[in-house]
C-alpha positions in Angstrom: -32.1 -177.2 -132.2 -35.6 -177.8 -133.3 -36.5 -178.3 -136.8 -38.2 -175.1 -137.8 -35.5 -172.9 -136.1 -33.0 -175.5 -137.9 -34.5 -174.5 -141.2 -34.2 -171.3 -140.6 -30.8 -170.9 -139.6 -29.4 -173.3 -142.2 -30.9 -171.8 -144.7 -28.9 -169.6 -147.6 -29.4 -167.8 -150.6 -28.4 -170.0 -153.3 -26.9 -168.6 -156.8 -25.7 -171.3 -158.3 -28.0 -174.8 -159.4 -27.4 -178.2 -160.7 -29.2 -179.0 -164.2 -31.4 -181.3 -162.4 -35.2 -180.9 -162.6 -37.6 -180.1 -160.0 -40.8 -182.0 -159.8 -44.2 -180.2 -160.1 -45.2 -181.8 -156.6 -42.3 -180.2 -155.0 -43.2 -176.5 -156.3 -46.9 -177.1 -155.5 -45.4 -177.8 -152.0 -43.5 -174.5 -151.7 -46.9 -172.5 -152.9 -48.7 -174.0 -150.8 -47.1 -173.0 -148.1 -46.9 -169.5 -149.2 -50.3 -169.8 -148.8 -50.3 -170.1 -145.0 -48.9 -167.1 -144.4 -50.1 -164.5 -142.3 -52.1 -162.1 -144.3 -54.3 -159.4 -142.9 -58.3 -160.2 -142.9 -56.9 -163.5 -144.5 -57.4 -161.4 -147.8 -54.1 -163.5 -149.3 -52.9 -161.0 -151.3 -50.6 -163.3 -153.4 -50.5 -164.1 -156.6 -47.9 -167.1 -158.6 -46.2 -167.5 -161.8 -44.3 -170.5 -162.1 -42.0 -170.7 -165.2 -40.1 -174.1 -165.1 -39.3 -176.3 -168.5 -39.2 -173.4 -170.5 -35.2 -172.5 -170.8 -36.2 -169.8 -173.5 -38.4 -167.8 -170.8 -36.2 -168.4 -168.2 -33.5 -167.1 -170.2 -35.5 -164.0 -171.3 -37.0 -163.2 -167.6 -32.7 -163.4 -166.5 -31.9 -161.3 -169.1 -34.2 -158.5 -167.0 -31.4 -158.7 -164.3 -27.8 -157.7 -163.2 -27.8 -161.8 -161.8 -28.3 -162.9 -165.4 -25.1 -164.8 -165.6 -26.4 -167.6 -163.0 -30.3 -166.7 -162.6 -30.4 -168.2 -166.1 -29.3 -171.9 -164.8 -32.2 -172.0 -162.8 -34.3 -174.9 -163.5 -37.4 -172.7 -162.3 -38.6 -169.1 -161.4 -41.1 -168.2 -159.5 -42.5 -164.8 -159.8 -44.8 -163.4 -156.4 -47.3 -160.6 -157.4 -49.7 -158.6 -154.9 -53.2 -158.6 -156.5 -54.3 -155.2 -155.7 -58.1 -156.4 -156.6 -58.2 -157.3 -152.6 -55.7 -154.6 -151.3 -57.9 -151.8 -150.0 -55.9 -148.6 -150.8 -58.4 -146.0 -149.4 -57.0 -146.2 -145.5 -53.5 -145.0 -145.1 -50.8 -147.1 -143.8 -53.0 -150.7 -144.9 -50.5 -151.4 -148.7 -48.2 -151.8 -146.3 -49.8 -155.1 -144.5 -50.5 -156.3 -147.5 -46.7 -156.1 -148.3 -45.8 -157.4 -145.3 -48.0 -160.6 -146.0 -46.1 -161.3 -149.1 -42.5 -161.1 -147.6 -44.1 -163.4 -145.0 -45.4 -165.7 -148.1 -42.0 -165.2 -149.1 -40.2 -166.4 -146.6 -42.2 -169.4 -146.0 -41.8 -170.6 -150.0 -37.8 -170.5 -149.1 -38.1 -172.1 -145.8 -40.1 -174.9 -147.5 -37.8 -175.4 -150.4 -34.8 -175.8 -148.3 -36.8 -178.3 -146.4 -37.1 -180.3 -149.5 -33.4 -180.1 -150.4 -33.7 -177.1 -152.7 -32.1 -173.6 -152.9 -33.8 -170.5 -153.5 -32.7 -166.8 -154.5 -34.9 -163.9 -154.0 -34.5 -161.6 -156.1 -35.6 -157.9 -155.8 -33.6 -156.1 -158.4 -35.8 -157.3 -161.1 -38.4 -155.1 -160.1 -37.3 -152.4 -161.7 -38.6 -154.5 -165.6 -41.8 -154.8 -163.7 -43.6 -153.8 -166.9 -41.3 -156.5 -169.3 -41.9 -159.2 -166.7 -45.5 -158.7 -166.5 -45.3 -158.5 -170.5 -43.4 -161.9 -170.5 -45.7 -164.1 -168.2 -49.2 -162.1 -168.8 -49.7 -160.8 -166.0 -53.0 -158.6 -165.3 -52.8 -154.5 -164.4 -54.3 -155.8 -161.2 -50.4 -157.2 -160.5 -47.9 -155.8 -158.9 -44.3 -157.8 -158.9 -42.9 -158.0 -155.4 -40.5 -160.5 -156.2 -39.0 -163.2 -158.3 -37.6 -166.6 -156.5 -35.2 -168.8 -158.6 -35.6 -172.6 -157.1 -33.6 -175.5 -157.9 -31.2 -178.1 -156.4 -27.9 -176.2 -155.2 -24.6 -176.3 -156.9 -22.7 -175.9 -153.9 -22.9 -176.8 -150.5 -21.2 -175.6 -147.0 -22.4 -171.8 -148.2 -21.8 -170.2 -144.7 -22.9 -166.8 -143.7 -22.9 -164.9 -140.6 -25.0 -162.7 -138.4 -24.6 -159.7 -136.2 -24.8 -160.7 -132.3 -28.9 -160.2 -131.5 -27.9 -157.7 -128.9 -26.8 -155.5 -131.5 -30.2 -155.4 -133.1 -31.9 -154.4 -130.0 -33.0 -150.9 -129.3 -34.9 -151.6 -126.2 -36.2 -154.1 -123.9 -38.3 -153.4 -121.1 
């Protein structure tokens, strides 16, 4: 199997992370390739707060989810916005792309952290303390929280998972 496809299918959701620091070259690694994702008219909707040697913060931001208990033993948090500034709300249907654009941005930050040996969580319950975290990190009105990534080096290995057999997914192929 190729490396990408690899990646991809080795990949997990990790909840659980050693004490161990992560350097700043690493995380600038994982934005930037958030940054090459797909985005519609290249308008790279995304915006970053990172929130790593600051146990107090992290401990407050966890405190905002059910996950608490182990989100709080992340060495880092990563919290993925949409700047509306560049979203263009007037056509119908177009928030969505813009959406889309950050899962994709998303996605790449976790494939690119397990590349470099670390795990990654993203976490969508948070969003409901959209306002709180916004409070916490200053974030602009502009903002809007699409997600919150916890990165560090995993706790466990051998996490397996499983998947539905592709054909079941499939609705049509003509």
């Amino acid at each position: 199997m190729d490396s990408i496809m690899s990646t991809i299918v080795n990949r997990r959701s990790i909840r659980s992370y050693t004490s161990e620091k992560i350097s700043k070259n690493d995380i600038t690694k994982i934005l930037t390739a958030a940054s090459w994702a797909p985005s519609g008219n290249n308008l790279q909707p995304w915006k970053f707060s990172v929130v790593m040697n600051n146990e107090e913060l992290i401990k407050r931001l966890s405190s905002l989810t059910i996950y608490q208990s182990w989100l709080q033993t992340s060495p880092c948090l990563i919290a993925v916005f949409l700047d509306t500034k560049v979203v263009d709300n007037k056509v119908e249907g177009i928030y969505l792309k813009h959406v889309q654009a950050i899962g994709a941005a998303i996605q790449n930050m976790l494939l690119a952290a397990h590349e470099l040996g670390l795990g990654t969580c993203w976490i969508g319950e948070i969003l409901k303390n959209e306002d709180l975290v916004k409070e916490m990190l200053g974030a602009s009105k502009e903002l809007e929280l699409m997600a919150v990534i916890s990165v560090g080096y995993p706790n466990k290995n051998n996490i397996r998972s499983k998947r539905r057999v592709i054909s079941e997914n499939i609705i049509s192929w003509f």
